[in-house]
N, C-alpha and C positions, 0 to 999 in steps of 0.2 A: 539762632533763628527765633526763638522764641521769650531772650532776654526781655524785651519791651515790655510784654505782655504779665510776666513774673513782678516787674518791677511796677507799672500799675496796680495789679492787684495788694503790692507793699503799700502804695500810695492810701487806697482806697478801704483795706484795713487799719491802718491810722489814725480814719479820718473817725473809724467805729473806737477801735480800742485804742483808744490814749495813754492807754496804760502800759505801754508795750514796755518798758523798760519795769525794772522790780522795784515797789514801793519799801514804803517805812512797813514792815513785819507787823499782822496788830493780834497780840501776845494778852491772850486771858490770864493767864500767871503759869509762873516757871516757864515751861516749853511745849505750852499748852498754846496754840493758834486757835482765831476764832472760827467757827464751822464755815467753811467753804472761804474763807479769811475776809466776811462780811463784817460791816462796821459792827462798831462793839457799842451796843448801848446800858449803861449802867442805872438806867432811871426810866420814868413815865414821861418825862420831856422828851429825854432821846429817844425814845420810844416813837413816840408822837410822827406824822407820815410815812411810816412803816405798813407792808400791807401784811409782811411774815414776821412773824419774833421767835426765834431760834431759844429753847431754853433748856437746858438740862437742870434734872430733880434725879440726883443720884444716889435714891433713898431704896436702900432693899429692908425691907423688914424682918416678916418671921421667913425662919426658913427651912426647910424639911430636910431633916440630919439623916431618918432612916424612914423606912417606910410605916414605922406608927410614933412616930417624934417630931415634935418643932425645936425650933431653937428657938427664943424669944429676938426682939428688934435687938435688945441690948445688949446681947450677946456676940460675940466675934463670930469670924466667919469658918462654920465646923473647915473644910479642906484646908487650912489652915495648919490644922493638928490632928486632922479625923480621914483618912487617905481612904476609907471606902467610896465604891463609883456612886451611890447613890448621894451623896453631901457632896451638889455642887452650887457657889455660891460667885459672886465676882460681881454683879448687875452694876454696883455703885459707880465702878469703874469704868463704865461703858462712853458716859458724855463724853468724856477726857478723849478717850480712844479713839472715839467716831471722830472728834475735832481734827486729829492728828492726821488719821486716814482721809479724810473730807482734802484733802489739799487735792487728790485727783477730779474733785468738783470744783475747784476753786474760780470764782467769781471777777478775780483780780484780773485777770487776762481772758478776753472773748466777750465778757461781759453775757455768759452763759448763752452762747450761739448753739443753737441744740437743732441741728439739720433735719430731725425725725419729725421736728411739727412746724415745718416750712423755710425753704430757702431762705429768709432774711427774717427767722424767728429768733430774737434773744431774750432771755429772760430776765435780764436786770432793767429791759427795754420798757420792760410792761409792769413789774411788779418793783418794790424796795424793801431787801428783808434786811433784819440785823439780828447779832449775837447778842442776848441778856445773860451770861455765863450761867454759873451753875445758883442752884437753891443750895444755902446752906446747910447740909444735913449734919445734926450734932448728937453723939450714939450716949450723951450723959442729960440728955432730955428728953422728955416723952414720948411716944408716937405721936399724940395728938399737938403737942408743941410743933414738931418737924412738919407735921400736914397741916396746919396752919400755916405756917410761914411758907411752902410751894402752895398755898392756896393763894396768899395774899401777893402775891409776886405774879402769878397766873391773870389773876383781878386787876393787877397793872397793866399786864400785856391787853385784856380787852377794853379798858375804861380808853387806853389809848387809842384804841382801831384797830389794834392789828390782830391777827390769825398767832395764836401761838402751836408752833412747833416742838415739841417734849423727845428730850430723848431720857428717857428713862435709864438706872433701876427697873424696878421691877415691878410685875401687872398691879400693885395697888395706884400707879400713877393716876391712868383716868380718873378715879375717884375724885382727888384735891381739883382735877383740873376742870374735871365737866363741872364740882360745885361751883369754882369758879362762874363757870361761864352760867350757871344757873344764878348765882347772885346778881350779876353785871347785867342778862343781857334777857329783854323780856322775849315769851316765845314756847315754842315747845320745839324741840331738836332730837333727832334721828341716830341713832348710832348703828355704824358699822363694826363688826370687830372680829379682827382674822384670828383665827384661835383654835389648838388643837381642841380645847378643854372649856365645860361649859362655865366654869368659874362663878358658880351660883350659892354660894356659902352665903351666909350672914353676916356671923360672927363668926371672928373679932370685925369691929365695923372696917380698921385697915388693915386689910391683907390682900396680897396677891390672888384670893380666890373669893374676894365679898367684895370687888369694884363695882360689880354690876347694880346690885341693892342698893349702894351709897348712893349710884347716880339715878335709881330709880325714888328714892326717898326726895330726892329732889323736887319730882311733881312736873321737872321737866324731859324726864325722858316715857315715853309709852312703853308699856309692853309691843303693844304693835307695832311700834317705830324701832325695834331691836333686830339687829340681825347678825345671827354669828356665821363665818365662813372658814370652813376648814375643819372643823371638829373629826376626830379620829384617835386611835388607840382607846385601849384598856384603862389607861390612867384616868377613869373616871369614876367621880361619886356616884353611887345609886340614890342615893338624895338627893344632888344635881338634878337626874334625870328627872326625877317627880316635881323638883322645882319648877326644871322648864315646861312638862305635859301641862302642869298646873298655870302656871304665867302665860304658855301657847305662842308665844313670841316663835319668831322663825328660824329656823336654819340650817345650812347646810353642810354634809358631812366631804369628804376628800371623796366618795365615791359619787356623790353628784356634781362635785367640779368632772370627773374623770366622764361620767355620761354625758351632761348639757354641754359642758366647756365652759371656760369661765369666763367667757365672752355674753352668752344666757343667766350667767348665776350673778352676775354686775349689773344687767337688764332689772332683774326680779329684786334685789339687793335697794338697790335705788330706789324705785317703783314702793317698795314697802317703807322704806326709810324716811323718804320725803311724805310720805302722805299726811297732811296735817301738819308740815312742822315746818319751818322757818330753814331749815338746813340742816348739814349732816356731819355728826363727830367721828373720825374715824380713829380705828386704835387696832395695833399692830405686834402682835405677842409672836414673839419672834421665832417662837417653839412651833410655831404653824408651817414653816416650813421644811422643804428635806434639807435634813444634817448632812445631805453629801454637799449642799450647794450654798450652804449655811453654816458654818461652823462656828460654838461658839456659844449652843448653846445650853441653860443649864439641866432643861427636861429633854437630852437628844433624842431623835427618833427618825427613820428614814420612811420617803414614800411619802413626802408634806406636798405643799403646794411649790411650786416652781418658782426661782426668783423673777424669769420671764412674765410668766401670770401675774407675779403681784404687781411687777412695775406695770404691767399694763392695769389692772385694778385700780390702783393708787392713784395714775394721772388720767382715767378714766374718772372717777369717782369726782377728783377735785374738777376736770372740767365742764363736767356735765350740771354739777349742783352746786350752791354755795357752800363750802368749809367752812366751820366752826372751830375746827382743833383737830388735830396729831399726833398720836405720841406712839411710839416705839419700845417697847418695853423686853427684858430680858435675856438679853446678849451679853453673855460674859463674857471679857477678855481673854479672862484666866485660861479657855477655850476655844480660841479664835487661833488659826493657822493662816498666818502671812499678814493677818490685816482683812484677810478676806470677809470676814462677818462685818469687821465696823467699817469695810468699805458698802458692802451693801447698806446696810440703818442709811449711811450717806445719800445712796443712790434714791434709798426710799425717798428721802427727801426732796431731792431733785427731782422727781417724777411729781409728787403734791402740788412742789412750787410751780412745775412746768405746767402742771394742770391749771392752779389759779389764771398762771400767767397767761394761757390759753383761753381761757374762759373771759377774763378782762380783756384781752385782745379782740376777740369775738362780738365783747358787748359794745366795746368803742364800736366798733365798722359797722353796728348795727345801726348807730346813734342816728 
């Protein structure tokens, strides 16, 4: 009885996705697929009418062995050979991982029809992203060699036009990237940054707990345009905290997502972030989350923000304001059960891109 009508609706999906049958595989190296299996661009050419650039910088640095020890960049990774729970390390490995998992966001088929922000909303409709593979991270040359060269790769992606996407390694990424975008792009810009931890060190200039200084040295980011969301637990510096009293920048702790909701704390987020500034960098420390819902990661801790909350955060944020950049930082593999952490990084993404795609969407019908 209702054959006709099934077989229409084949028709009329066809006419959207052309794609319906399996393309040529498009293969970063070994059996490694591109994120969400989005064309692969290897240069500033291909680059070029892109409005996202997918890039992975799978640089982990220093990294804390016990609770009064680093390990230096150059050094191997302690779990390796060092089985106590506090040395946990893996970050590098994350790009690869998230690519792998991304096939349940995949692009190829639907042309990312996404039913939650409208009947005939797809997202390859509105927006064109593509894979830049990874930054070459090489562990017999310097910090500042490795952050140079994810900076200058970074500086490709905006000279071209497009928004770049970072899937991290670990929290030193913003650093290379927001310089980046302060080289390239005139302005003052706004940062958001979900995070259990105030990560207000200095020194070393690159590490996982002095991003924030690098990108305020810049001249482009304000004290007042900062905003951390998520902060919570014990694992903090009492220096941090005088840091931040002292700097006065904003933010909010897991007990005031838990009172306003984070539907109010996205409202006030925005609202400070954008004041004065051209747009908003967001950055996404994966430790902000709860480890029941998160796994995967290397500072675990349960009672974070919710994966629900952030995806509505994330394509909140991207629709509402312009984007500037994204990156995702500190998800181990070595940590992950099923795939389930580098399936989320993924989803995070889709939610950014779906925001842009919304927000372009938006301005066309406005025109």
């Amino acid at each position: 009885m209702y054959y006709e009508r099934f077989k229409e609706a084949e028709e009329k999906a066809l006419r959207i996705d052309k794609k319906a049958d399996r393309q040529m595989k498009r293969i970063l190296h070994d059996e490694v697929p591109s994120f969400m299996e989005l064309p692969i661009a290897r240069n500033e050419a291909e680059i070029k009418g892109a409005d996202v650039a997918v890039l992975g910088i799978p640089y982990e640095g220093l990294k804390i062995y016990d609770p009064f020890t680093y390990w230096p960049f150059e050094a191997g990774n302690p779990d390796e050979d060092h089985p106590e729970i506090f040395a946990r390390t893996g970050t590098f490995m994350c790009p690869d991982e998230v690519r792998k998992n991304s096939i349940h966001y995949n692009m190829v088929q639907g042309d990312g029809y996404l039913p939650e922000a409208g009947p005939d909303f797809y997202i390859m409709h509105e927006i064109k992203a593509v894979d830049c593979g990874n930054v070459k991270i090489d562990k017999s040359e310097s910090v500042e060699e490795n952050i140079d060269r994810a900076r200058a790769k970074v500086e490709e992606i905006y000279r071209a036009g497009a928004i770049p996407i970072v899937l991290g390694g670990d929290h030193t990424i913003p650093a290379p990237v927001f310089e980046a975008l302060a080289n390239t792009t005139d302005g003052n810009f706004g940062v958001i940054d979900f995070d259990s931890h105030f990560d207000m060190s200095y020194e070393p200039k690159y590490w996982a707990g002095s991003q924030w200084s690098a990108c305020l040295e810049t001249g482009k980011l304000k004290p007042e345009n900062l905003v951390q969301i998520g902060i919570r637990g014990i694992r903090q510096s009492t220096f941090w905290k005088y840091v931040q009293e002292d700097l006065g920048y904003k933010y909010f702790t897991i007990r005031d997502i838990e009172d306003m909701g984070m539907r109010a704390v996205i409202d006030q987020a925005i609202e400070i972030a954008s004041k004065g500034t051209k747009g908003i960098y967001i950055s996404l420390d994966y430790d902000c989350l709860d480890a029941a819902m998160a796994p995967g990661q290397r500072y675990p801790d349960v009672a974070g923000i919710t994966t629900r909350e952030m995806a509505y955060a994330l394509r909140t944020i991207a629709e509402r304001v312009p984007v500037f950049g994204y990156d995702i930082c500190c998800m181990s593999p070595r940590y992950d059960i099923q795939g389930i952490g580098a399936q989320f990084v993924g989803r995070s993404i889709m939610e950014v891109m779906s925001g842009i795609a919304e927000r372009k969407h938006r301005e066309k019908a406005e025109m």
